[in-house]
C-alpha positions as CSV (number, residue, x, y, z in Angstrom):
1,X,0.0,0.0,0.0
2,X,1.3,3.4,-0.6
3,X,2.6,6.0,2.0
4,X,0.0,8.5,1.9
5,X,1.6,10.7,4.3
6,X,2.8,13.2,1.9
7,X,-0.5,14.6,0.4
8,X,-2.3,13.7,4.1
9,X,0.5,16.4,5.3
10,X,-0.3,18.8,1.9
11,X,-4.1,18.8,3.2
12,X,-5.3,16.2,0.8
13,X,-8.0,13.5,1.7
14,X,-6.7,10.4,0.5
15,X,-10.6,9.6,-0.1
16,X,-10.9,12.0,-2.0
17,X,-8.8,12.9,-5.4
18,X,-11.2,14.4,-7.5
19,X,-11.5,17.5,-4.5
20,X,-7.6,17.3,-4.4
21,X,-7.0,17.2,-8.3
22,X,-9.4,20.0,-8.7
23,X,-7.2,22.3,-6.0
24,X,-3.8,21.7,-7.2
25,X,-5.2,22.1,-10.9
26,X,-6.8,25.5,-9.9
27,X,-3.7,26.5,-7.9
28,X,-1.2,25.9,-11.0
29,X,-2.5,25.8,-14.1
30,X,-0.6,27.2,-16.9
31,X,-3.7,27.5,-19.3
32,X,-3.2,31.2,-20.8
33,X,0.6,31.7,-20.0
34,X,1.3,31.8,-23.8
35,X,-1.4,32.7,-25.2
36,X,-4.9,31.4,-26.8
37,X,-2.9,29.1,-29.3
38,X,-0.4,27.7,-27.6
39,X,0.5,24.1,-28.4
40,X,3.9,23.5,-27.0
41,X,3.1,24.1,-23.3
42,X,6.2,23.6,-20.8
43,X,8.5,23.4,-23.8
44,X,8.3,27.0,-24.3
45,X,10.9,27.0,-21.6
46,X,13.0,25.4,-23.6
47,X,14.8,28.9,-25.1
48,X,17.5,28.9,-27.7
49,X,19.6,29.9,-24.6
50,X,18.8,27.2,-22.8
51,X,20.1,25.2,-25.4
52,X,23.6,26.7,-25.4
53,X,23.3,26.3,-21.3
54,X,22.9,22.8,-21.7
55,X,25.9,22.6,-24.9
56,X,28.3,24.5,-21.9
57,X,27.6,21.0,-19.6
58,X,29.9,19.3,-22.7
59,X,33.7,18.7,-21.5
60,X,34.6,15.3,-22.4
61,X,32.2,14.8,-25.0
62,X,31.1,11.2,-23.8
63,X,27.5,10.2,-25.2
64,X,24.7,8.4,-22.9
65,X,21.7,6.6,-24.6
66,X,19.0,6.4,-22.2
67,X,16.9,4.2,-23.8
68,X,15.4,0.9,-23.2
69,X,15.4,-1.7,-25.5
70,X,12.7,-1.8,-28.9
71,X,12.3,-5.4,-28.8
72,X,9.9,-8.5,-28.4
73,X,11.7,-9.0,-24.8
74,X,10.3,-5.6,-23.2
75,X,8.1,-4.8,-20.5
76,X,4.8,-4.5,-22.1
77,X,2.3,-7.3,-20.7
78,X,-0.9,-6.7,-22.7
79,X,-2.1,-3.5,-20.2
80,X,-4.0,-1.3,-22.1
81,X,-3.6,-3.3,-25.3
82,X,-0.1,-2.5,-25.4
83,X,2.6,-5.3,-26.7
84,X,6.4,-5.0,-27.1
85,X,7.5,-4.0,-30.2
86,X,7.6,-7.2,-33.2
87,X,10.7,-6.4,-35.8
88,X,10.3,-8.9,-38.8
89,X,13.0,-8.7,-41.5
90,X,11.2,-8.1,-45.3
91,X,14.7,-9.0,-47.0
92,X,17.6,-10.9,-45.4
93,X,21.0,-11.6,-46.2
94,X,19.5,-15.2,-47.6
95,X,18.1,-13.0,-50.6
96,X,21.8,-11.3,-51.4
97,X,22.5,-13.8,-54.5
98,X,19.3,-14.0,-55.9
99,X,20.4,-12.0,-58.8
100,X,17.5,-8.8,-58.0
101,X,19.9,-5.9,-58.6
102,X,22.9,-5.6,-60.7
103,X,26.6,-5.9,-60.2
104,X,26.3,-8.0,-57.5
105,X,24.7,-5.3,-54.7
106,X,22.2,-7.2,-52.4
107,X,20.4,-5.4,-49.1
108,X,17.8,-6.0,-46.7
109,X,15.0,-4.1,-45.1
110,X,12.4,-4.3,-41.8
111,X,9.4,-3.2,-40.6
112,X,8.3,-2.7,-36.9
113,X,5.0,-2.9,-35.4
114,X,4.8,-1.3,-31.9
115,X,2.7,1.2,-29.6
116,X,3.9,4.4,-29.4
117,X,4.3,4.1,-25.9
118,X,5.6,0.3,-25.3
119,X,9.2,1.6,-24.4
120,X,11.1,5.0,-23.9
121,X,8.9,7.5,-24.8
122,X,7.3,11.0,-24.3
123,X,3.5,11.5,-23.0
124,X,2.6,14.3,-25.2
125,X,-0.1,16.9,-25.1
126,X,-3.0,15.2,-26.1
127,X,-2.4,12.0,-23.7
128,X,-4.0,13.0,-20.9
129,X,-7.3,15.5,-20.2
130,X,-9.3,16.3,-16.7
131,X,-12.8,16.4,-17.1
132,X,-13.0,16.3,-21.2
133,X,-10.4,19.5,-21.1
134,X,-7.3,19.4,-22.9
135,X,-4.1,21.3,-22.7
136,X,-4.9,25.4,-22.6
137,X,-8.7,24.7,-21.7
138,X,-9.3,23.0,-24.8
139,X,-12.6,20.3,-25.7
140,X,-10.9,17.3,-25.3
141,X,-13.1,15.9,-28.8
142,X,-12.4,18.6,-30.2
143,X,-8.7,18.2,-30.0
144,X,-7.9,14.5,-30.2
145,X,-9.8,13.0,-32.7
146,X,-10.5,9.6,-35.1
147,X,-7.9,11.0,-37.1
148,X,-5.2,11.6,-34.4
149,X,-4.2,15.1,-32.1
150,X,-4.5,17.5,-34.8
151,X,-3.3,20.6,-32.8
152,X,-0.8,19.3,-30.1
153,X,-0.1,16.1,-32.1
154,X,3.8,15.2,-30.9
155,X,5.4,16.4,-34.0
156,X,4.7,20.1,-32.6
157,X,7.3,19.6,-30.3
158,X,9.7,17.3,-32.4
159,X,12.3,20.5,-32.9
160,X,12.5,21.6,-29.3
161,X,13.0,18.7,-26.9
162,X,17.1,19.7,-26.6
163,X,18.3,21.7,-23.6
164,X,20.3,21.6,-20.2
165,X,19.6,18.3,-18.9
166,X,19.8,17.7,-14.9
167,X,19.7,13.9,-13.5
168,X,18.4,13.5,-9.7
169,X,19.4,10.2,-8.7
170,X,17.0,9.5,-5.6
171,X,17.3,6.3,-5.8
172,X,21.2,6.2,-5.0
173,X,20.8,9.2,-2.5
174,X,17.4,8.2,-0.5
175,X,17.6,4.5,-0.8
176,X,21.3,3.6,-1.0
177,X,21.0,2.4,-4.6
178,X,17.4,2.0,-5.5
179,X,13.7,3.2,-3.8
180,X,11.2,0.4,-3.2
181,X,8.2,0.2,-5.1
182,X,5.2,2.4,-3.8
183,X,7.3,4.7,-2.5
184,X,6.3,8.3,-3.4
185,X,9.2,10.8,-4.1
186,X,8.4,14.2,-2.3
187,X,9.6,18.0,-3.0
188,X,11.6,17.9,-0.1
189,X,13.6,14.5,-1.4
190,X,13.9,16.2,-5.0
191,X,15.7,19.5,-3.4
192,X,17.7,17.2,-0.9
193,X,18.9,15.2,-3.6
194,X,20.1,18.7,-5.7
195,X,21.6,19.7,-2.7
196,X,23.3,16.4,-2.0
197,X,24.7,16.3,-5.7
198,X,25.2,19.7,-5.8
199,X,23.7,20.6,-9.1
200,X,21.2,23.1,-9.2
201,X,17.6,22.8,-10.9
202,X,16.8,26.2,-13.6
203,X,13.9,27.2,-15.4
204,X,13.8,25.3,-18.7
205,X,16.0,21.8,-17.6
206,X,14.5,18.5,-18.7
207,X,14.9,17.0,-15.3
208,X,15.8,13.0,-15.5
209,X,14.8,11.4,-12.0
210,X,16.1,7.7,-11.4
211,X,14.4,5.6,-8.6
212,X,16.7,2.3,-9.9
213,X,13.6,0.5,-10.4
214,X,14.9,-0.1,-14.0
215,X,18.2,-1.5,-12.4
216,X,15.8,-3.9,-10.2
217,X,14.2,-5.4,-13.4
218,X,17.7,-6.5,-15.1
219,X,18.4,-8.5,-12.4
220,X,14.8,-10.0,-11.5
221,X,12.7,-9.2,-14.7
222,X,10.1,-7.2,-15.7
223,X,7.4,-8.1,-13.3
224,X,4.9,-6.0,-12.7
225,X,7.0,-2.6,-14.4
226,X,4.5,-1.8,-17.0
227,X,1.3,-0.7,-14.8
228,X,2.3,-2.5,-11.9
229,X,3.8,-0.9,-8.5
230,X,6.5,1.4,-8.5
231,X,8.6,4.3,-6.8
232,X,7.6,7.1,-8.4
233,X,6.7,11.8,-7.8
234,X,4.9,12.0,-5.1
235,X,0.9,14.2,-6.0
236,X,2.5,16.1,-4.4
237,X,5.6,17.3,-6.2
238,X,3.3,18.9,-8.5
239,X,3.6,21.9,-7.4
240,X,7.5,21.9,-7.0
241,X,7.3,20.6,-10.8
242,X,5.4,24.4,-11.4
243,X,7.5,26.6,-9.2
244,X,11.2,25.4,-11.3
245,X,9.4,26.2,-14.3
246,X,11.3,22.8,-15.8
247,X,10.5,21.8,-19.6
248,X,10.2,17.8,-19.0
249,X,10.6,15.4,-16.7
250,X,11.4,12.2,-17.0
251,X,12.2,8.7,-15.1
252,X,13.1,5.2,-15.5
253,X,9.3,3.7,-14.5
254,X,6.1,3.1,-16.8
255,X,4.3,6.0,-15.1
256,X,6.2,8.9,-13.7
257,X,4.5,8.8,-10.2
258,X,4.2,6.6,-7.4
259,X,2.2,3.4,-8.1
260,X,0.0,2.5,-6.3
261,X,-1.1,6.0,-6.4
262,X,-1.4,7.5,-3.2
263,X,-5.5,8.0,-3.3
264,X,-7.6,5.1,-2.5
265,X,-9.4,5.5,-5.7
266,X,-7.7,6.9,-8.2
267,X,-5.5,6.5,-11.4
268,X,-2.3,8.6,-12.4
269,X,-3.9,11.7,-11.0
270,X,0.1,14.1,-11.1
271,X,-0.4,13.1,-15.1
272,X,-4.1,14.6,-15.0
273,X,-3.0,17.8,-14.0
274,X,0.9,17.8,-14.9
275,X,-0.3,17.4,-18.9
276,X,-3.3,19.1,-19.3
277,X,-3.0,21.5,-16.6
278,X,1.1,22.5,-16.1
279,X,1.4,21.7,-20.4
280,X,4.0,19.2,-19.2
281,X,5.9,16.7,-21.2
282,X,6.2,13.4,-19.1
283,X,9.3,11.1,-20.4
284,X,8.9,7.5,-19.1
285,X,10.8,4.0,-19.0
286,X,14.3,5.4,-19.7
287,X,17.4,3.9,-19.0
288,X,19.2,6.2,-16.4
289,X,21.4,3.9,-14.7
290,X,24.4,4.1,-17.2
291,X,24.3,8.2,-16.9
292,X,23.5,7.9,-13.4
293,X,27.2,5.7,-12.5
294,X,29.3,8.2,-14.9
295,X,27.5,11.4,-13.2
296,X,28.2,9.9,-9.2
297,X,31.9,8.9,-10.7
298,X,32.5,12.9,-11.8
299,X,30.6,14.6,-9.7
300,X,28.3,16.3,-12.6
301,X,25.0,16.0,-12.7
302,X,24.4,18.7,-15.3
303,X,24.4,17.9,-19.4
304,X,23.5,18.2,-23.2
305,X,20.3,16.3,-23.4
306,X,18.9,16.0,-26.9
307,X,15.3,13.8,-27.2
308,X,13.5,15.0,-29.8
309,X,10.4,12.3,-30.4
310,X,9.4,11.3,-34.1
311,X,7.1,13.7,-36.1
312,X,4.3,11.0,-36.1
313,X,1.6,13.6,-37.0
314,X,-1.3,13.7,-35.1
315,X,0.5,11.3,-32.3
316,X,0.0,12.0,-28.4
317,X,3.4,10.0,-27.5
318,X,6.1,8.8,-29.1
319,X,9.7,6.6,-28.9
320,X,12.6,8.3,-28.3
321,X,16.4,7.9,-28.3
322,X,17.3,10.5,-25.7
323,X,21.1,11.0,-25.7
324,X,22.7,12.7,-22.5
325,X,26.1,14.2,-23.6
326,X,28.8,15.3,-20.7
């Protein structure tokens, strides 16, 4: 069962997240901040001088991938209708000599057939609404349609995900390596942790939080990852998410927040208000544990993070290859 201290102590009735939802919502919305037509949300923050901020982290030049695998061995288990990705080859080295092309010159080619969101990948604007509104107030229907997000669809952001990247390892600093599952990451942790690693959290950073649930799947397997219970932001970091003015966030669990969420009833209620609400982009199911071992071995928790997701038009997530670059 999750701790539900945290939004108990925030003034929260756990038996009650539609009241809570509709506070926080009310308290922090973003809806208006740029204007009518807005359709980039929290990645407005993401200036061009952000982006030479986060190309100053670069000294030695060494390149992280923080992706998971795209394969038939992920973490997907059928929730949601969701399935790991299935690669089939349409041409293989078998079909070199068969004389197709000229001079000798063979090839091959493959497909893939995968949810957008089976693996690492952005929640985009039109993932998530709270009570048939979308991002900046919008109809919901009106929005996301048959035919796919026409207005915030996830190619509206594919030229801007690239900034100063900052990694808060809580896992390594609050639970000596990883966090347990259900256990929701407060405000107070998230500063603590900055202060611990000494890296400081600016107004525009994609911020990469690792709870070293990931690291707890390689050795025991996937489990229960994908919709099951996990570490995860506390409800109640929402507001801390507002006040840093950060572009993205992203972590190495299926759902960004604490799971079992920390309501009696409820489901992902930080995404029902951090997307439609704060305009936020959520990254989820990245591999941080590679980044996070070279950034506690320097001492720099700061970086070049490039992520930009596919232009899928119309899509409200996508896969990404985010690439963290010290």
């Amino acid at each position: 069962m999750t701790d539900t201290s945290a939004i108990v102590a925030a003034g929260h009735d756990p038996a009650k997240p539609e009241e809570a939802v509709a506070a926080v919502a009310a308290r922090i919305s973003r809806w208006g901040r740029w204007g009518p037509d807005d359709v980039l949300g929290s990645l407005n923050l993401l200036t061009p001088d952000k982006r030479v901020e986060g190309a100053a982290c670069v000294r030695t030049g060494v390149a992280f991938s923080l992706s998971q695998p795209f394969d038939e061995t992920g973490p997907q288990n059928g929730w949601k209708k969701r399935t790991n990705p299935v690669h089939t080859m349409l041409g293989t080295g078998h079909e070199a000599l068969d004389g197709e092309f000229p001079h000798g010159i063979g090839g091959a080619d493959d497909v893939i057939a995968m949810p957008l969101q089976c693996s690492t990948q952005w929640d985009g604007l039109g993932h998530i609404f709270d009570h048939g509104k979308a991002w900046n107030g919008r109809e919901a229907a009106e929005v996301v349609r048959v035919e796919g997000d026409r207005l915030t669809g996830i190619e509206t952001a594919a030229a801007h995900l690239a900034g100063r990247g900052v990694l808060l390892d809580v896992g390594r600093v609050i639970g000596g390596g990883e966090l347990p599952d259900a256990y929701p990451i407060t405000a107070d942790e998230l500063d603590e942790v900055a202060r611990v690693q000494g890296v400081e959290v600016r107004p525009g950073d994609i911020v990469c939080v690792r709870t070293g649930q990931y690291a707890r799947t390689r050795r025991e397997g996937w489990g229960g990852y994908a919709g099951g219970p996990a570490p995860g932001l506390s409800f109640t970091t929402l507001d801390w998410l507002h006040d840093r003015d950060i572009a993205a966030v992203a972590t190495d669990t299926w759902g960004v927040e604490v799971r079992p969420n920390e309501f009696e009833v409820a489901f992902q209620p930080l995404h029902q208000v951090a997307i439609p609400h704060l305009g936020l982009f959520l990254g989820e199911m990245w591999d941080l544990d590679g980044l996070a071992a070279d950034c506690a071995a320097d001492g720099r928790y700061a970086f070049f993070l490039t992520a930009a997701p596919l232009r899928i038009t119309g899509a409200v997530g996508s896969p990404v290859n985010p690439i963290a670059v010290k």
